[in-house]
C-alpha positions in Angstrom: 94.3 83.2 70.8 94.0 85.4 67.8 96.3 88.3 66.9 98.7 86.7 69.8 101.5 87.7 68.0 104.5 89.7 69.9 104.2 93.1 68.6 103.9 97.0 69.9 101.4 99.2 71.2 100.1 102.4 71.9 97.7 103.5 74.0 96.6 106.6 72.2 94.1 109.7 74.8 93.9 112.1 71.8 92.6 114.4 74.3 95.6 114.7 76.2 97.4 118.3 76.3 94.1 119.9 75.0 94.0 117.9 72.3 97.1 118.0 71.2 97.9 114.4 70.9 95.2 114.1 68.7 96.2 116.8 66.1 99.7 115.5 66.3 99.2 111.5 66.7 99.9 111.3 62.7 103.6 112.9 63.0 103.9 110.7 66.3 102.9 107.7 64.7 105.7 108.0 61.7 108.5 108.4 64.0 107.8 105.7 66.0 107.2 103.2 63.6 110.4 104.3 62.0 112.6 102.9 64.7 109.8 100.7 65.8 108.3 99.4 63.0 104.5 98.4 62.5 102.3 99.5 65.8 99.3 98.6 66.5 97.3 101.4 67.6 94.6 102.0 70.0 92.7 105.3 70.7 90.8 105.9 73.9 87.4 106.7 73.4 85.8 108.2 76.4 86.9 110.0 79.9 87.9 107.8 82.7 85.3 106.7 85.2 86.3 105.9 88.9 85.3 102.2 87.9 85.8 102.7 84.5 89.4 103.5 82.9 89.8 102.9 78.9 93.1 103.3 78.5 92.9 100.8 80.9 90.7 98.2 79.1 92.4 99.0 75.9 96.0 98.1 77.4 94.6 94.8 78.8 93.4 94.2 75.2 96.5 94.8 73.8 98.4 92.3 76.1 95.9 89.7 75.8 96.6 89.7 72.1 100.8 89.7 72.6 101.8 92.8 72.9 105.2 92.8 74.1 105.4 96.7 75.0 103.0 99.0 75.7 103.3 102.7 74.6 101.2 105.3 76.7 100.8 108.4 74.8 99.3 110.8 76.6 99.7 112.4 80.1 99.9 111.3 83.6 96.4 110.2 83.9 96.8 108.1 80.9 100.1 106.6 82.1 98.0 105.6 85.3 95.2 103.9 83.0 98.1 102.3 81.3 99.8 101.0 84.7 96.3 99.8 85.3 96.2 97.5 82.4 98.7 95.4 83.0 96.7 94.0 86.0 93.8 92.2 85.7 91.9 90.4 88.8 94.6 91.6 91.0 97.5 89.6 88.8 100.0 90.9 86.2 98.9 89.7 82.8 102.4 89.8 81.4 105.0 89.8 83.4 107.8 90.0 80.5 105.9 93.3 79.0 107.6 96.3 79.0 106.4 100.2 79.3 107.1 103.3 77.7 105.6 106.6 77.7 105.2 109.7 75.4 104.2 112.7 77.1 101.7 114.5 75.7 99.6 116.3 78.3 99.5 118.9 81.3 102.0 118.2 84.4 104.2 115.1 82.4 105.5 114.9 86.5 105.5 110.8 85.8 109.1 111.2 83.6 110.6 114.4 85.4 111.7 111.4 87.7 114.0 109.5 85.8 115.2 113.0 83.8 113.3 112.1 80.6 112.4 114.9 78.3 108.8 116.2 77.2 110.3 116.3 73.3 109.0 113.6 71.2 111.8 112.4 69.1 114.0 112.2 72.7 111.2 109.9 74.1 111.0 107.7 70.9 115.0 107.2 70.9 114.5 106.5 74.6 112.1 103.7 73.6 113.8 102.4 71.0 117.3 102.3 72.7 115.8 99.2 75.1 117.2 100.5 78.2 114.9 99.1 81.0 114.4 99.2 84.7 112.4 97.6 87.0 110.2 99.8 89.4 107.5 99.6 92.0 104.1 100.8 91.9 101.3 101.5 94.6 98.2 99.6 95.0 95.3 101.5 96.6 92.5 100.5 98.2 89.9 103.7 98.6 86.3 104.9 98.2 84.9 106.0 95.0 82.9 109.3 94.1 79.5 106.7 94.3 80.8 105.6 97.7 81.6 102.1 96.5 84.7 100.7 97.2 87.4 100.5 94.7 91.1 99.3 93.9 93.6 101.5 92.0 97.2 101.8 91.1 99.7 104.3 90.6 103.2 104.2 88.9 104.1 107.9 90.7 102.3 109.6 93.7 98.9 108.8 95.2 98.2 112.2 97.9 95.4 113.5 99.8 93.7 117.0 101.4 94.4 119.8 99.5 96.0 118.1 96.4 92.8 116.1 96.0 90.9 119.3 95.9 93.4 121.0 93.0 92.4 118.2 91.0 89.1 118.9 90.6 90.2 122.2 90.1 92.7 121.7 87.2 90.1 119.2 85.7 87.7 121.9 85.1 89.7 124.6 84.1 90.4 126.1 80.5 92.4 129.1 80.0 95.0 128.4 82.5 95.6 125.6 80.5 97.0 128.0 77.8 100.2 128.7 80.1 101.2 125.0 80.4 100.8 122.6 83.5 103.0 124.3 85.1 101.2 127.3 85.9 97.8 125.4 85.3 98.6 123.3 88.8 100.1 126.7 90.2 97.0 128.6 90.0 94.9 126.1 91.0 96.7 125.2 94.0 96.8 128.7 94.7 93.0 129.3 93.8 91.8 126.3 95.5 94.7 127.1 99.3 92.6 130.0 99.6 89.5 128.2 101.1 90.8 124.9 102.1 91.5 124.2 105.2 93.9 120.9 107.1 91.8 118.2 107.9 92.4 115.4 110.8 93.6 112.4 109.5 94.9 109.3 111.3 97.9 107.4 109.7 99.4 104.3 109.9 102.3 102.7 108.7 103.7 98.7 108.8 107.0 100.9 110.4 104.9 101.4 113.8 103.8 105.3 112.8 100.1 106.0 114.3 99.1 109.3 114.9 96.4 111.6 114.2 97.8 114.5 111.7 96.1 118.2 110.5 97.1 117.0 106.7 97.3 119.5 104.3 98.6 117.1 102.0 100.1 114.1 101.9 101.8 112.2 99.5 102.1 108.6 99.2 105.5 108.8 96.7 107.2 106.0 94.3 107.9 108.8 92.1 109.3 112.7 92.8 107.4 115.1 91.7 103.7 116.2 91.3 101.4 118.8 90.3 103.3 120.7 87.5 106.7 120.1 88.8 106.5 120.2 92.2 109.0 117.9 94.0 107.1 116.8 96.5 109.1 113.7 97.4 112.7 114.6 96.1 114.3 111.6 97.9 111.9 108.9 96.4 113.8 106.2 95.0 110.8 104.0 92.5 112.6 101.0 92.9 113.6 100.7 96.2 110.4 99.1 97.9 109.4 101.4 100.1 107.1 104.9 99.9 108.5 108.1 100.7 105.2 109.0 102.5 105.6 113.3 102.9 103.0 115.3 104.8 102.3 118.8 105.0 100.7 119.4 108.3 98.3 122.9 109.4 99.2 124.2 105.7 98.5 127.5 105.2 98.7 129.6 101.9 102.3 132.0 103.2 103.4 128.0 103.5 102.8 127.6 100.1 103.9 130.7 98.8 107.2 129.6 100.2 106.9 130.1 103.9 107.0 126.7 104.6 110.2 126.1 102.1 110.0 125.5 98.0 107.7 122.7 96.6 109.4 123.2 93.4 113.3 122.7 94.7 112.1 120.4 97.2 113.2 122.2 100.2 110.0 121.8 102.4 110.9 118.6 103.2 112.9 120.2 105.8 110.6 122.3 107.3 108.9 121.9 110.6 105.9 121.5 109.6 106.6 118.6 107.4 106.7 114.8 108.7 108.7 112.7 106.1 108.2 108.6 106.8 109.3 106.0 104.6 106.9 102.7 104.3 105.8 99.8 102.3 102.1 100.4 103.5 99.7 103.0 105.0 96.4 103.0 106.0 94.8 106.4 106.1 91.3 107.3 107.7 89.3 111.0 108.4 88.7 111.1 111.7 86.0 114.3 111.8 84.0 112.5 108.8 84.5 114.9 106.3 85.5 113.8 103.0 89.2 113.7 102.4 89.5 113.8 98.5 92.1 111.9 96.8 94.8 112.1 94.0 96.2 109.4 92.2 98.9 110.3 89.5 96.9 113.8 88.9 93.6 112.4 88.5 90.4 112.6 90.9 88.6 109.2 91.8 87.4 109.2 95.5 88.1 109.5 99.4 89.1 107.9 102.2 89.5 105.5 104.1 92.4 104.4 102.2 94.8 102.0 102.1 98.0 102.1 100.2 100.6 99.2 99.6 103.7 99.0 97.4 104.6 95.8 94.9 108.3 95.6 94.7 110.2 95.6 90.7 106.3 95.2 89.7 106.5 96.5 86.0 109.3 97.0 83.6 109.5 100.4 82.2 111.4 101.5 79.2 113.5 105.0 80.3 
């Protein structure tokens, strides 16, 4: 194949942070390359689609042609693209590739869990020292905004009910976005509580678990945290096989406002209201008919019925 030379890449969303990749790719670009050496760069050209991700397509390039590891600069939504790309038809394309991220965008929740930094020149010495480990990630099975079915998967938290809601929510907001992710995700979980209400869900799990729940949200956890900082799942473990599956049940806003314990120490995981199950799949399905909307690493694809399954030590990532 041509260009199948081992080399580096990075998967480049210069609209990331509000564009703040883009402006500052240039300065990026000479650091890495002075501990890296020569990279081979590739800039994503267009938004995501449900069945259409470019960082995606562009990382599957990149392998194809030898890259050895795989840079995603860029937020959480482009480290999910990325993730993406190394599986094509269902099969790893290279199992001996490595990932590493920059973050460069609005929650960065993806690195909080393995106490990496948000400065540049800390993430690039964290690439270049070669320190690896070996971690899961979800597959998920779900339906897409045109109702056809689609596969996805996620290197941090995959959730449902309200969560899918503050998506949409975040992805269309502007000025909040002044104030950092942070209070971007804030607001609009707050905004968006206001006139959401639980929805019946039934769940199941390979460990026996079937019952019908009033979700508020759920979240289907390799990783920690979500939205903003969150800690949504502060005993996940990404490279122990199993989900820490965490759902808020009849959620109201005084829950959120810390009635219901602290999203952001973690401390409503012991709170009545909140189921915590640990499995290596679930299968989740509306039981009213309503549309249940979905969140995959902070992004907005589709709905339920879903289906979620881990893949044990299934990437190599560079922290």
């Amino acid at each position: 194949m041509p260009n199948a030379a081992p080399h580096v890449a990075a998967i480049v969303n210069p609209r990331s942070g509000g564009g703040k990749t883009g402006r500052a790719w240039r300065l990026m670009a000479k650091a890495l390359e002075n501990e890296l050496g020569t990279i081979r760069v590739h800039f994503t050209g267009s938004a995501s689609t449900p069945h259409y991700l470019p960082a995606a397509e562009l990382t599957r390039k990149a392998l194809h042609e030898g890259a050895q590891l795989v840079i995603a600069v860029g937020g959480d939504g482009t480290i999910n693209e990325v993730v993406n790309g190394f599986y094509e038809n269902d099969q790893p394309i290279n199992r001996e590739a490595h990932l590493a991220l920059i973050h460069a965008g609005t929650g960065g929740d993806f690195r909080k869990t393995f106490e990496m930094g948000d400065d540049m020149d800390a993430c690039i010495k964290t690439i270049a020292s070669g320190h690896t480990r070996q971690i899961d990630i979800g597959q998920l099975s779900f339906i897409a905004e045109d109702g056809r079915e689609a596969t996805r998967y996620f290197a941090n938290i995959a959730s449902f009910g309200l969560s899918g809601a503050v998506d949409r929510a975040v992805n269309t907001m502007t000025w909040p976005k002044l104030f950092g992710g942070k209070f971007t995700f804030l607001w609009a979980t707050l905004t968006t509580a206001l006139r959401f209400k639980p929805q019946p869900v039934r769940l199941t799990t390979d460990g026996g678990y079937d019952e019908v729940v009033n979700v508020g949200t759920a979240a289907i956890a390799n990783g920690r945290y979500f939205g903003g900082g969150m800690k949504m799942a502060p005993h996940a473990e990404p490279d122990d096989g199993l989900f820490d599956i965490v759902i808020l049940r009849d959620t109201t806003l005084s829950d959120l406002m810390g009635g219901g314990g602290s999203l952001y120490e973690g401390t409503h995981i012991d709170h009545e209201k909140t189921i915590s199950l640990r499995g290596a799949t679930l299968t989740a399905t509306s039981v009213d008919g309503q549309d249940v909307l979905l969140d995959i690493d902070g992004e907005a694809p589709g709905r339920l019925p879903a289906q979620f399954r881990i893949l044990p030590g299934a990437i190599t990532l560079r922290c």
